[in-house]
C-alpha positions as CSV (number, residue, x, y, z in Angstrom):
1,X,23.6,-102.7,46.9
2,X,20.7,-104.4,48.9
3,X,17.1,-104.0,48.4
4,X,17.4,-102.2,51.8
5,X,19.6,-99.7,50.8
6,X,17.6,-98.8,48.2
7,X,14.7,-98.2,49.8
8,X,16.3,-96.3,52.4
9,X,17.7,-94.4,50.2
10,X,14.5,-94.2,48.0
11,X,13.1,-92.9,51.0
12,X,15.2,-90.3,51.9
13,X,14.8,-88.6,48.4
14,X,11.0,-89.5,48.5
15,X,10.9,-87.2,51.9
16,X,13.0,-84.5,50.5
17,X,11.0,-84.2,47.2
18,X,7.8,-84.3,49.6
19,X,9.7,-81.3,51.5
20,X,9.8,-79.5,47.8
21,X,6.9,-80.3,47.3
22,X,5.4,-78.2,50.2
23,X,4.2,-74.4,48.6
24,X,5.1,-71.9,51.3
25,X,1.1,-70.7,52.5
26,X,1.3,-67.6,51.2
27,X,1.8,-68.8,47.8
28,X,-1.6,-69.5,47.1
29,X,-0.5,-72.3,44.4
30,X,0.9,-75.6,44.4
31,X,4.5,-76.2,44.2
32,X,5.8,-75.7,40.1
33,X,9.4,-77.0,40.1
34,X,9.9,-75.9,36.5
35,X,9.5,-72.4,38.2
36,X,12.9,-73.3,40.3
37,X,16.2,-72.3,39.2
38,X,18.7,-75.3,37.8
39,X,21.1,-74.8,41.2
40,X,18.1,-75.4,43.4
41,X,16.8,-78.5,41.6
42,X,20.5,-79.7,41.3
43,X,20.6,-79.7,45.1
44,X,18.0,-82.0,45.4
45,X,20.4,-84.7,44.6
46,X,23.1,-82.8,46.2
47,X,25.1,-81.8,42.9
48,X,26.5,-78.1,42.5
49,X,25.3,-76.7,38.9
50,X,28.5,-74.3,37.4
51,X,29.2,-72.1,34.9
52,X,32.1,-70.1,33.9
53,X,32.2,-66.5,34.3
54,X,33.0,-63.3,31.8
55,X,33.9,-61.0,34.5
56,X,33.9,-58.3,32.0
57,X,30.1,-59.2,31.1
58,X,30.0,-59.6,35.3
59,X,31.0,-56.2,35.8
60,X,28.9,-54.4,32.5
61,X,26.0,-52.3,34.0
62,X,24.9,-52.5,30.7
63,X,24.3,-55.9,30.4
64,X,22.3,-56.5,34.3
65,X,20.8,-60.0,33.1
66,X,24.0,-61.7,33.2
67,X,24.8,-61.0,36.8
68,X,21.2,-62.1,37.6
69,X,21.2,-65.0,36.0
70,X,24.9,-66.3,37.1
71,X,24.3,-65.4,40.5
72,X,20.7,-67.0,40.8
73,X,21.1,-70.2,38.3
74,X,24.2,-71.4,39.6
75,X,25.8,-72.7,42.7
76,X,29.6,-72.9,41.5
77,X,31.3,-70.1,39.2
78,X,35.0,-70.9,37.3
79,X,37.1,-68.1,36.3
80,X,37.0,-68.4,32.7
81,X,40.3,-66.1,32.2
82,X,41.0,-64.5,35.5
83,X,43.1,-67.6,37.8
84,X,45.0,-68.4,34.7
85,X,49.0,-68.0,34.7
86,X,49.3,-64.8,32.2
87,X,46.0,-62.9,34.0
88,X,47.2,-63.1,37.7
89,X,51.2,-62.5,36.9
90,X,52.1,-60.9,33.4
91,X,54.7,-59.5,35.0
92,X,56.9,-61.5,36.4
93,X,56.7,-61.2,40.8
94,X,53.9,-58.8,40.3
95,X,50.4,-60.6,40.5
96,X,47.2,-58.9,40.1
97,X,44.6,-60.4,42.0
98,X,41.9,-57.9,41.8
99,X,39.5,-59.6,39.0
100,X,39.8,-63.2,40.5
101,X,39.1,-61.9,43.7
102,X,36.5,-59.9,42.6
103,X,34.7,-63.4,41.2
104,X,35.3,-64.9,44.7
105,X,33.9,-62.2,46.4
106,X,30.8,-62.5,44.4
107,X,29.9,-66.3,44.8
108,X,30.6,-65.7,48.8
109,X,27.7,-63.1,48.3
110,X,25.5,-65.5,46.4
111,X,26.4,-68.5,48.6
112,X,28.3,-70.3,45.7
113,X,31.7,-72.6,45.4
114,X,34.2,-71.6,43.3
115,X,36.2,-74.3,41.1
116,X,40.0,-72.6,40.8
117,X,40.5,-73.0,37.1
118,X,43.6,-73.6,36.3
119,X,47.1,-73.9,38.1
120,X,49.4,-75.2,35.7
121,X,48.7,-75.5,31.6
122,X,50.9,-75.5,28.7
123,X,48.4,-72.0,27.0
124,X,47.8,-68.5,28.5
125,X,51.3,-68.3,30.0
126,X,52.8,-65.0,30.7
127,X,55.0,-63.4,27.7
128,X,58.2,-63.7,30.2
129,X,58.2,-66.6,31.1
130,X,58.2,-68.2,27.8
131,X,60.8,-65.9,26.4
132,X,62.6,-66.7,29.5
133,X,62.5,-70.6,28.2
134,X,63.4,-70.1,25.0
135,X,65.9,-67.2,25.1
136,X,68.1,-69.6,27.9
137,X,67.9,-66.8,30.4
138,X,65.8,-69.7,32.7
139,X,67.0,-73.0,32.7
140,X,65.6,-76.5,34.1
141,X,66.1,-75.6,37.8
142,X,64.6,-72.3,38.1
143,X,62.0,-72.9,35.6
144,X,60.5,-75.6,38.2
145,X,61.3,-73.1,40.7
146,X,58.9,-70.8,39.3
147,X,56.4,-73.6,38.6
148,X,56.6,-74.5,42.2
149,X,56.5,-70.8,43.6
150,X,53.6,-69.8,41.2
151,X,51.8,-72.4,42.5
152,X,52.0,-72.1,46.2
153,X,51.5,-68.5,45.9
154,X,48.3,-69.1,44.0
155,X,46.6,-71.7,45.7
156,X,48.1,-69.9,49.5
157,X,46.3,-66.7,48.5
158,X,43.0,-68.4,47.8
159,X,43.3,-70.9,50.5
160,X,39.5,-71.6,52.1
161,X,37.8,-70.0,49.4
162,X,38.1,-72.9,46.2
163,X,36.4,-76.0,46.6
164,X,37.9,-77.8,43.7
165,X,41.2,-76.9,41.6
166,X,42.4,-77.4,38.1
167,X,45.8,-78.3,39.0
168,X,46.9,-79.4,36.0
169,X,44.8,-79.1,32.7
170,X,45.4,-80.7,29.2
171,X,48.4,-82.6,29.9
172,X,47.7,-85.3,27.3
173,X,48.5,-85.5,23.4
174,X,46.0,-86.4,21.2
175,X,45.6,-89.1,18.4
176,X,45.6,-86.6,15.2
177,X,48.8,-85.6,16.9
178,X,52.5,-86.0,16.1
179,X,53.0,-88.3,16.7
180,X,50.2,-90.3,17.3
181,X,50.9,-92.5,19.9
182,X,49.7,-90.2,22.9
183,X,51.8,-88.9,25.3
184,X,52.0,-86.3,27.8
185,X,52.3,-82.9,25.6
186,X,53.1,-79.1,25.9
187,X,55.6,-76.6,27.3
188,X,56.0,-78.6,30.9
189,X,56.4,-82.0,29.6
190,X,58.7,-80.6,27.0
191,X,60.7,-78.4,29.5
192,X,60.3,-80.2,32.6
193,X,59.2,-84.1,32.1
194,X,56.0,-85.6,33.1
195,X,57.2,-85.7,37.2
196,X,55.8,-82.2,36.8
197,X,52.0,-83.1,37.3
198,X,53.1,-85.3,40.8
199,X,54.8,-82.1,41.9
200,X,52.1,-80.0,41.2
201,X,49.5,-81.7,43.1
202,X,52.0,-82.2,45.9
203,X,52.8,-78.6,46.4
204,X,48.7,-77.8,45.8
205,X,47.9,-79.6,48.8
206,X,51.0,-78.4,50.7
207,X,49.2,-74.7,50.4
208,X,45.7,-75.7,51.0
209,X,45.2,-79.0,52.8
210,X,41.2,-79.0,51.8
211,X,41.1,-78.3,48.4
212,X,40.0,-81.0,46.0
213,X,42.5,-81.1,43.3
214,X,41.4,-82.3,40.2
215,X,43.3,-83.3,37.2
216,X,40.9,-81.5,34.1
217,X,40.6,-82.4,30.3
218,X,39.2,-82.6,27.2
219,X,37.4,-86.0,24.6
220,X,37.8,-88.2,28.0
221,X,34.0,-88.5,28.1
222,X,34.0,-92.1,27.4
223,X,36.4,-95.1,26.9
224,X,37.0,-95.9,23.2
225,X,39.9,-98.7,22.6
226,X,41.3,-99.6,25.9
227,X,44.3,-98.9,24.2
228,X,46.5,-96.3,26.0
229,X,48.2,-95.3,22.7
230,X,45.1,-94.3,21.2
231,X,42.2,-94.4,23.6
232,X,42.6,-90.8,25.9
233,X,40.6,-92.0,28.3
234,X,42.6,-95.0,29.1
235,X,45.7,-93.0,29.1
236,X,44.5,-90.7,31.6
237,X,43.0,-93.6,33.7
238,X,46.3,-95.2,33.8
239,X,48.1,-91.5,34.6
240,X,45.4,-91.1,37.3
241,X,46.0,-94.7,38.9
242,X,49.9,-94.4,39.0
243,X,49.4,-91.6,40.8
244,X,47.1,-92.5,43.4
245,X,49.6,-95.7,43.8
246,X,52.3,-93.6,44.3
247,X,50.2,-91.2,46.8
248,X,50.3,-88.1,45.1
249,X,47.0,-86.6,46.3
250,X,44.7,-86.3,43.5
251,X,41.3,-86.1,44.4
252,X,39.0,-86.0,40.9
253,X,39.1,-86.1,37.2
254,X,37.5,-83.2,35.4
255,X,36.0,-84.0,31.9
256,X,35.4,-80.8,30.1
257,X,32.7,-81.7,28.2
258,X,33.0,-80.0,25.3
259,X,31.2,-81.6,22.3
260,X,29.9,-80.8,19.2
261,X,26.5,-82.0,17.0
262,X,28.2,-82.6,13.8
263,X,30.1,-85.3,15.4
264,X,29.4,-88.7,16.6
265,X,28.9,-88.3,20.1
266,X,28.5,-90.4,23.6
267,X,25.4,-92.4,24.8
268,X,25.0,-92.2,28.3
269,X,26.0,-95.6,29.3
270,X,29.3,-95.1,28.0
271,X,30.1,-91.9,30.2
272,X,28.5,-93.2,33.2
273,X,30.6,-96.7,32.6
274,X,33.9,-93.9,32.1
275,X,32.6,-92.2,35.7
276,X,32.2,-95.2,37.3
277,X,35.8,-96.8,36.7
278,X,37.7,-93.5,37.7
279,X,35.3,-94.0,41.1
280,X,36.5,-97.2,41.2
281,X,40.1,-95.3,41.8
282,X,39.0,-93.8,45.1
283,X,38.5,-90.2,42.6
284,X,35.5,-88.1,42.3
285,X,34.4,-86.7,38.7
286,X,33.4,-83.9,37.5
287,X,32.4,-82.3,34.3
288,X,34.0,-79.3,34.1
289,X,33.9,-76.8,30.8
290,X,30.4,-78.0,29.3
291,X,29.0,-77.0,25.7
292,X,27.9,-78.0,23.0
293,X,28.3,-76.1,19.9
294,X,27.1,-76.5,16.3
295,X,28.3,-75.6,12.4
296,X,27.0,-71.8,12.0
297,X,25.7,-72.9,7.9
298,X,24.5,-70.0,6.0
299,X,21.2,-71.5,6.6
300,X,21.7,-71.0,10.0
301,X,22.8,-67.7,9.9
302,X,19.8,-67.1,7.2
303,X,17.6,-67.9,10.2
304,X,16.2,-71.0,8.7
305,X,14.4,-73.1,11.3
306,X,15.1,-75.9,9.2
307,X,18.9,-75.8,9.6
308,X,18.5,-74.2,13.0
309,X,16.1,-76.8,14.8
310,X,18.0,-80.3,14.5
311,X,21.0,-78.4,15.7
312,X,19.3,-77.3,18.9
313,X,17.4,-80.8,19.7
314,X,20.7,-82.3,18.7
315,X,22.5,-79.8,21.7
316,X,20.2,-81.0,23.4
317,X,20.7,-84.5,23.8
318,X,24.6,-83.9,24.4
319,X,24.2,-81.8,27.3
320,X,21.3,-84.4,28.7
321,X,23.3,-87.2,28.0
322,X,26.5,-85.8,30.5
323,X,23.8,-84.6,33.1
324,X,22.7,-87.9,33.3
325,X,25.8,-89.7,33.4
326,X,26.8,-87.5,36.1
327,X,23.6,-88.1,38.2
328,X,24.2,-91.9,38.0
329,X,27.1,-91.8,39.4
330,X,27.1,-90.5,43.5
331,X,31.0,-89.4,42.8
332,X,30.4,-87.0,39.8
333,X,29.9,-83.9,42.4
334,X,29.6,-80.8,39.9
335,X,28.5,-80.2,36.5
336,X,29.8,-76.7,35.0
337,X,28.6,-74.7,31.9
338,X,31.6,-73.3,30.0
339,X,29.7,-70.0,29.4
340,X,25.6,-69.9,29.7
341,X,24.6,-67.6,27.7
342,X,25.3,-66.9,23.6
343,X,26.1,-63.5,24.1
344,X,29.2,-64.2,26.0
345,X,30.6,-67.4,24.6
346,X,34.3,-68.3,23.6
347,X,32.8,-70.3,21.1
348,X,32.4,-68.2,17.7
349,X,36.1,-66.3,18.4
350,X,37.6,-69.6,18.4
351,X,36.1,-71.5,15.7
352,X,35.8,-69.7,13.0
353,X,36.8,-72.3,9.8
354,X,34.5,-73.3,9.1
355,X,32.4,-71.1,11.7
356,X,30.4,-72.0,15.0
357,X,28.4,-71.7,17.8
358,X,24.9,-71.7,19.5
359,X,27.0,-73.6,22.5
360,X,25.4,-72.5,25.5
361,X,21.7,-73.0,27.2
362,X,20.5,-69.5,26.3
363,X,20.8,-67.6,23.8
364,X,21.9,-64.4,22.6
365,X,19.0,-62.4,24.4
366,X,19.0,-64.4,27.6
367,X,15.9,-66.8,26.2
368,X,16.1,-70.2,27.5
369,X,16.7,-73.2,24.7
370,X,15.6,-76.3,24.6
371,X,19.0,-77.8,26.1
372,X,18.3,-75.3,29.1
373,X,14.8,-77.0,29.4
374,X,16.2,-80.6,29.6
375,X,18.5,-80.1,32.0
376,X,16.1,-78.9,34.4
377,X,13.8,-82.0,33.4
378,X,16.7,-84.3,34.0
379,X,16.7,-82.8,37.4
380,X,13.3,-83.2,37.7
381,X,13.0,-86.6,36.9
382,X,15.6,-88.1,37.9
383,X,15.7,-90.0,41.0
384,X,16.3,-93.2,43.3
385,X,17.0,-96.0,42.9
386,X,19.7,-95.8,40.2
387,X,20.3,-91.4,41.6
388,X,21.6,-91.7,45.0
389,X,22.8,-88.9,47.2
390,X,26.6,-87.6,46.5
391,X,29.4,-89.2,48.1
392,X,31.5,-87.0,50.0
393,X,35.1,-86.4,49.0
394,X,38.3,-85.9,51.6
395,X,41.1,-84.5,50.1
396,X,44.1,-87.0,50.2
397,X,47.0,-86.9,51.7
């Protein structure tokens, strides 16, 4: 980019954070943007800050803080159960739309995006089709019938109200697989080949023509190898380049972000450098399902600050080190939270062996941590040159 550029664009943010900066005159105070909420900080640099939502917890007049906070924090929800296969058709030609429209009905009242989360995975599928598969009462045909039909009735009903779609989520094998050369993985790779995922995003934008439709998974953070047998990240590169060869109209990547402290995690130059080459495809990013969670120890559950600090500074760095990844690259357009609060995270029912959790940015009682805290300083901070504004994204054809 030339000097120009960047100080035109230096400018431009330089004028908008003067704008901020600008207390209304009745407020008596000067301007406090650790006051501001993370979706209006976000905006500064024109990224949309998600999370996913409990639409039980949504719906609990018991429990009040949780619809403030998810309507007044964020400016994109996710479905965290409600658009999945088994919870809009468990029986089969019968769908129940009712919760899922319910979630899109609030974000149009809190002027938020919704990201359709998830069209077509290999988990949550309803009972009969599965029993379908493996009693032989569906074959090949009419199982990518069904595929096909599920699909266009899903995206058709919510057609002008999703920004960005899951189409296909968690295609990919993994290396502690068998075996563990990775591959493409699950019930519709095993049932109906890998030309599945093409078709998908084929009939997605058939039903909606400006959706952005996103292929979404999980440890593709970061390049490892280069090795498409081993390194995740390559092998989904390479999936996502055949397909834009071929003109199958994918629009973005979504990492999930899902991490955890007792591992050896990213830096951010390695994301951002993963981010990057997938622009470099003509894609936008996103990260899509982020937390960070951490080994509940009986120290931690003893309450000792000891055990219970370095796993909270150590959350987070993880969650600072996607945020800024994302803001240094103009094509990463959204940044989700799988879950923003303790009380309501996925986390402890799933991983239980050894047990975990503290994953979100508040806790339990709707404090905000010290992960909470840096992402809003990251937002704060961060600016021109090396944040520029977000490049807008036209779904292919």
């Amino acid at each position: 980019m030339t000097l120009r550029r960047w100080i035109a664009a230096g400018a431009v943010a330089v004028a908008t954070v003067a704008a901020l900066n600008v207390a209304p005159a009745a407020a008596g105070r000067p301007y406090d943007p650790t006051r501001q909420s993370l979706r209006d900080l976000a905006q500064r640099h024109g990224l949309h800050i998600g999370t996913a939502v409990d639409t039980k917890a949504l719906a609990d007049p018991a429990d009040p803080r949780y619809r403030e906070l998810a309507g007044s924090e964020f400016s994109t929800v996710t479905a965290e159960n409600e658009m999945k296969w088994e919870s809009l058709e468990p029986t089969r030609g019968s769908y129940d739309w009712g919760p899922a429209d319910q979630l899109v009905a609030f974000a149009a009242a809190h002027h938020q995006r919704v990201r359709g989360h998830v069209l077509v995975w290999h988990n949550q599928l309803p009972t009969w089709l599965t029993d379908g598969v493996v009693d032989g009462s569906i074959g090949t045909a009419e199982l990518r019938a069904i595929l096909r039909d599920h699909v266009t009735a899903v995206v058709t009903h919510f057609r002008g109200r999703i920004w960005q779609w899951d189409v296909v989520n968690e295609a990919v094998s993994d290396p502690w697989d068998t075996p563990a050369t990775l591959h493409y993985k699950g019930f519709w790779a095993e049932h109906l080949g890998p030309g599945y995922i093409a078709d998908a995003f084929r009939w997605a934008r058939a039903a909606d023509p400006k959706a952005l439709l996103f292929y979404n998974d999980y440890n593709i953070e970061a390049f490892g190898s280069g090795d498409p047998a081993n390194d995740k990240t390559q092998f989904v590169y390479e999936m996502a380049r055949d397909l834009r060869a071929r003109g199958v109209p994918i629009d973005g990547i979504g990492s999930q972000g899902h991490l955890g402290t007792q591992y050896v995690n990213y830096d951010t130059f390695g994301v951002s450098a993963a981010l990057k080459r997938f622009a470099g495809l003509g894609l936008a990013t996103a990260f899509t399902e982020v937390d960070v969670r951490s080994q509940l120890t009986e120290g931690v559950r003893a309450g000792d600050s000891a055990e219970i600090n370095p796993r909270l500074q150590a959350s987070a760095a993880n969650f600072g080190v996607l945020l800024r990844a994302c803001l240094s690259s103009p094509h990463c357009l959204s940044f989700t939270l799988w879950g923003f609060t303790d009380r309501h995270s996925w986390v402890p029912g799933w991983f239980s062996d050894p047990p975990e959790g503290l994953a979100t940015v508040y806790d339990e009682n709707y404090r905000p941590k010290l992960a909470y805290q840096e992402l809003k300083a990251e937002l704060i901070y961060s600016g021109p040159p090396f944040v520029l504004p977000r490049v807008p994204q036209r779904p292919h054809r």
